[in-house]
Every structure is written in structure tokens, then in C-alpha cells.
MDTraj code that builds the backbone (N, CA, C; nanometers):
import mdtraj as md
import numpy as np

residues = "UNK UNK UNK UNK UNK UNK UNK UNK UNK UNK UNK UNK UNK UNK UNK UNK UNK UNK UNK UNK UNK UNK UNK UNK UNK UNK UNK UNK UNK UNK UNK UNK UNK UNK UNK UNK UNK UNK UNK UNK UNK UNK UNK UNK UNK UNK UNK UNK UNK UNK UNK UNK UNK UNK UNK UNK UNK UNK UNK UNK UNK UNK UNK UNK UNK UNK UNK".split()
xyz = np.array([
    [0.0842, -0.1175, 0.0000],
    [0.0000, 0.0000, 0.0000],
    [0.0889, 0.1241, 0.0000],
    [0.0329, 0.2179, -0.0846],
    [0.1487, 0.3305, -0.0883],
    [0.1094, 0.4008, -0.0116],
    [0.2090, 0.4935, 0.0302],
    [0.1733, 0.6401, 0.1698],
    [0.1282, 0.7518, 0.0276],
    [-0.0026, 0.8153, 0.0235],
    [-0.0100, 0.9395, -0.0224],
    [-0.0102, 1.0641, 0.0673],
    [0.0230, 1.1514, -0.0024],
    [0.0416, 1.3449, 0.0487],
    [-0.0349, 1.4118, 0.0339],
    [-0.1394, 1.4556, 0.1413],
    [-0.2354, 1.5662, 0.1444],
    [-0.2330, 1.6639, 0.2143],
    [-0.3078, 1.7554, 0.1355],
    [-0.2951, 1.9133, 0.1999],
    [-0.4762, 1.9360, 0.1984],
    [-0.4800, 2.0074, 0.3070],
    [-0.6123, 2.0561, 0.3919],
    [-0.6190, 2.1692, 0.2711],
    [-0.7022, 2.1534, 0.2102],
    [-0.7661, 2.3604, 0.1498],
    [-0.8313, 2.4232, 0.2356],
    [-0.8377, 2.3903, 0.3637],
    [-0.9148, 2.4675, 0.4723],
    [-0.7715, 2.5843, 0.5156],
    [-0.6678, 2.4739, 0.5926],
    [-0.5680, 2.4990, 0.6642],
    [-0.4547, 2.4709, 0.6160],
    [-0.4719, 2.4236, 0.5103],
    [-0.3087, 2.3847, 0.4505],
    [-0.2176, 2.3079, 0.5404],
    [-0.2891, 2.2530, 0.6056],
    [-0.1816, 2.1315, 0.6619],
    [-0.1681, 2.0390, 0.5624],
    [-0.0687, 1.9550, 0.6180],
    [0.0348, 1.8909, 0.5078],
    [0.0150, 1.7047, 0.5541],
    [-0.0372, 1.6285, 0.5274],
    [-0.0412, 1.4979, 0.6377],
    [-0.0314, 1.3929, 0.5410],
    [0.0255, 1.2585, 0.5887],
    [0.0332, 1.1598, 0.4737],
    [-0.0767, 1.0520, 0.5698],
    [-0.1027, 0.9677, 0.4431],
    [-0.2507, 0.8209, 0.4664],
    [-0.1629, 0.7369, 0.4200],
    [-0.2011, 0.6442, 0.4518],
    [-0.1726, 0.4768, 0.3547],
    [-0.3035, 0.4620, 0.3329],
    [-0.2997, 0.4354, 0.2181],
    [-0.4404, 0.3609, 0.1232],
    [-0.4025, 0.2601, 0.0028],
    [-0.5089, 0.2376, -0.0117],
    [-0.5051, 0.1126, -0.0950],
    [-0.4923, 0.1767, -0.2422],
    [-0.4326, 0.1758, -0.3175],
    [-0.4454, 0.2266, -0.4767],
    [-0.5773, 0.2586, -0.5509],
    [-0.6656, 0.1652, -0.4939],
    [-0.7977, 0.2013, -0.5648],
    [-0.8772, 0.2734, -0.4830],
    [-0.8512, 0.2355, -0.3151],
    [-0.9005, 0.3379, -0.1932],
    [-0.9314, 0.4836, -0.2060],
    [-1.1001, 0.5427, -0.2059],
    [-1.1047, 0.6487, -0.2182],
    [-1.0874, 0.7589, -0.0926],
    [-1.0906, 0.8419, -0.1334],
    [-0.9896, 0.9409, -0.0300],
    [-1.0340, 1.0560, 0.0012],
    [-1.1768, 1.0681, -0.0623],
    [-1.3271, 1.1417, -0.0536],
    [-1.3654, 1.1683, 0.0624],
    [-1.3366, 1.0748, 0.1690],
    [-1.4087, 1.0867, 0.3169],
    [-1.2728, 1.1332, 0.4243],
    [-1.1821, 1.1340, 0.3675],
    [-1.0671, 1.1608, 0.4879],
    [-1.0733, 1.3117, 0.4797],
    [-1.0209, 1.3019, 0.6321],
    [-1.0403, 1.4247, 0.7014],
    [-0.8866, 1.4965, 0.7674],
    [-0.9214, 1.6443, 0.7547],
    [-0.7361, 1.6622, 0.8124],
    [-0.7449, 1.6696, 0.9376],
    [-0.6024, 1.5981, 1.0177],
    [-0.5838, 1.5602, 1.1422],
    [-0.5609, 1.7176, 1.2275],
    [-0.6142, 1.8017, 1.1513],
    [-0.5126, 1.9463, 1.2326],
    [-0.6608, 2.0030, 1.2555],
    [-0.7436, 2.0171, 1.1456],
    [-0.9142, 2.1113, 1.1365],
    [-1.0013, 2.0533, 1.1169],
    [-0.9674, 1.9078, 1.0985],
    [-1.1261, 1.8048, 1.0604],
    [-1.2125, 1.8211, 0.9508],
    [-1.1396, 1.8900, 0.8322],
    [-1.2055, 1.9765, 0.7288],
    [-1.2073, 1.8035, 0.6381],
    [-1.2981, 1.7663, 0.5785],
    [-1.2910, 1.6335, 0.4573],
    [-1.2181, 1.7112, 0.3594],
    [-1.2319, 1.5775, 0.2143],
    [-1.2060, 1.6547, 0.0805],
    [-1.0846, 1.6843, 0.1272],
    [-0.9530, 1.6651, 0.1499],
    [-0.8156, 1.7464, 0.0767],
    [-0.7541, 1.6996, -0.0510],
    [-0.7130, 1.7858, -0.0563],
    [-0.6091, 1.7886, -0.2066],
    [-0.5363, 1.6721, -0.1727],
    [-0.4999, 1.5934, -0.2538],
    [-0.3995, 1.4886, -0.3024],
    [-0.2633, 1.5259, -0.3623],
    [-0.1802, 1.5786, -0.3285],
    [-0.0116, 1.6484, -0.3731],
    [0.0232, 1.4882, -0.4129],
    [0.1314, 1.5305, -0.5322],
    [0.2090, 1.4626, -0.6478],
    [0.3537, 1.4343, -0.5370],
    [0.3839, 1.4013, -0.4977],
    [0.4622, 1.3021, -0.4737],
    [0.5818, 1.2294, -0.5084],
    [0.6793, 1.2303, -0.5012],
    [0.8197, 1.1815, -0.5713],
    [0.8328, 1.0527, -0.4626],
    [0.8652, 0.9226, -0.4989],
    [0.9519, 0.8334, -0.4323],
    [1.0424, 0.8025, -0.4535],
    [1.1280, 0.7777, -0.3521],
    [1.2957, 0.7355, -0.3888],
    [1.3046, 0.5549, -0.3831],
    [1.4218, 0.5510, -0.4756],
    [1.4445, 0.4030, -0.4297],
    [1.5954, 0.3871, -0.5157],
    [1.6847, 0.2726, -0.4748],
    [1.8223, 0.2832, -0.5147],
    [1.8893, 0.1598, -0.5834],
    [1.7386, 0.1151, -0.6440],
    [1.7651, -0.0033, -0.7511],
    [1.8014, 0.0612, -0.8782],
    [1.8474, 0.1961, -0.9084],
    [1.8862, 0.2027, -1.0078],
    [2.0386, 0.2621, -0.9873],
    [2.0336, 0.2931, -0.9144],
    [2.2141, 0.3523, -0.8791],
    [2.2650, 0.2055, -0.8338],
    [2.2126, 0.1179, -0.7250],
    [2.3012, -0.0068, -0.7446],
    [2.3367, -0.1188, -0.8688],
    [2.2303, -0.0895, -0.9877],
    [2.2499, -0.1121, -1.0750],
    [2.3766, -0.0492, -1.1678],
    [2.3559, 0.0283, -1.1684],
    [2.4906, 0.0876, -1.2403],
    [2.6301, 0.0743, -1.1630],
    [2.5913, 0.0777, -1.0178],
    [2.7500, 0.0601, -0.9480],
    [2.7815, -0.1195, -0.9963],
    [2.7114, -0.1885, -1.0692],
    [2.7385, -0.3218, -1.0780],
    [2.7860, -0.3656, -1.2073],
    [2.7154, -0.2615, -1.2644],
    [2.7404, -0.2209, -1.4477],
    [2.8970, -0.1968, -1.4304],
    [2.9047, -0.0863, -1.3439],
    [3.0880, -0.0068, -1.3611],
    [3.1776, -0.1246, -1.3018],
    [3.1528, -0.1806, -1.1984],
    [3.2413, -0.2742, -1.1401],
    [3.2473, -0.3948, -1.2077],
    [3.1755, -0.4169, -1.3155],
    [3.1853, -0.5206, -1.4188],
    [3.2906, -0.4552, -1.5630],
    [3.2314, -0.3547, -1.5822],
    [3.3248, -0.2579, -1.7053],
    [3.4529, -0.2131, -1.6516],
    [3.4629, -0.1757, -1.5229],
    [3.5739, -0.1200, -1.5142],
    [3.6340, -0.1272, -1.3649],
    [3.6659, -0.2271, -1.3035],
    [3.7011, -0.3023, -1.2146],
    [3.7810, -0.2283, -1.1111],
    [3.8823, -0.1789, -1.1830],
    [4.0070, -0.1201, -1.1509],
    [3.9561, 0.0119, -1.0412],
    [3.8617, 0.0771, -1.0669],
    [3.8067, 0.1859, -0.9872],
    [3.7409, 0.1525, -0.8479],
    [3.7213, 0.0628, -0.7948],
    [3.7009, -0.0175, -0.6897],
    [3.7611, -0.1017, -0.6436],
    [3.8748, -0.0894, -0.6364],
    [4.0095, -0.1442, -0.5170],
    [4.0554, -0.0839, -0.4511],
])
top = md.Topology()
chain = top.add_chain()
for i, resn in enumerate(residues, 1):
    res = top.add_residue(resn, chain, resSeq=i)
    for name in ("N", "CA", "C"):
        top.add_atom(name, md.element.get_by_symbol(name[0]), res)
traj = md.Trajectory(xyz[None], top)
């Protein structure tokens, strides 16, 4: 289940949910004013399956740089 990012249009607080992907998000309420309905903010996730990928790429191509 992913964590999403919401902001209150009442109060602009800022709060994250876990929900289900298809979980609607219509009835949640902000934890700061109790206002329903917030905005849903876009979101970036990190993850480092692609930089350990390449550190495996280079240490296969070019060995010598990791001793």
C-alpha cells in the first residue's frame, strides 16, 4: 500500500494516509481542522535499484576503480 500526500484547502496542513491504490480518499479528514475533501499532492519516491544497478554495471566494465 502506498503512503499518499495531502494538503487541507481549509488549513493547509500537510499529512500523509496509507491507502489502498484504488481506496477512495473522498471521506478523509485533516488531522489538524477536521475539514474532509483534501487535495492529493504529487509526490516523488525514492528508491536505489537504479544507482546499485549501475554501481554493478561499472564494477563489471571497469574493475580497476574499486580497489
Amino acid at each position: 500500500m502506498p503512503i499518499y500526500e495531502f494538503e487541507c484547502t481549509k488549513c493547509h496542513h500537510k499529512f500523509d494516509c496509507l491507502l489502498k491504490v484504488d481506496e477512495s480518499y473522498a471521506g478523509l479528514s485533516c488531522p489538524s481542522c477536521g475539514k474532509t475533501s483534501p487535495k492529493k499532492l504529487v509526490s516523488s519516491f525514492r528508491t536505489n535499484n537504479w544507482s546499485t544497478f549501475l554501481d554493478k554495471m561499472e564494477k563489471k566494465v571497469s574493475p580497476d576503480k574499486f580497489k
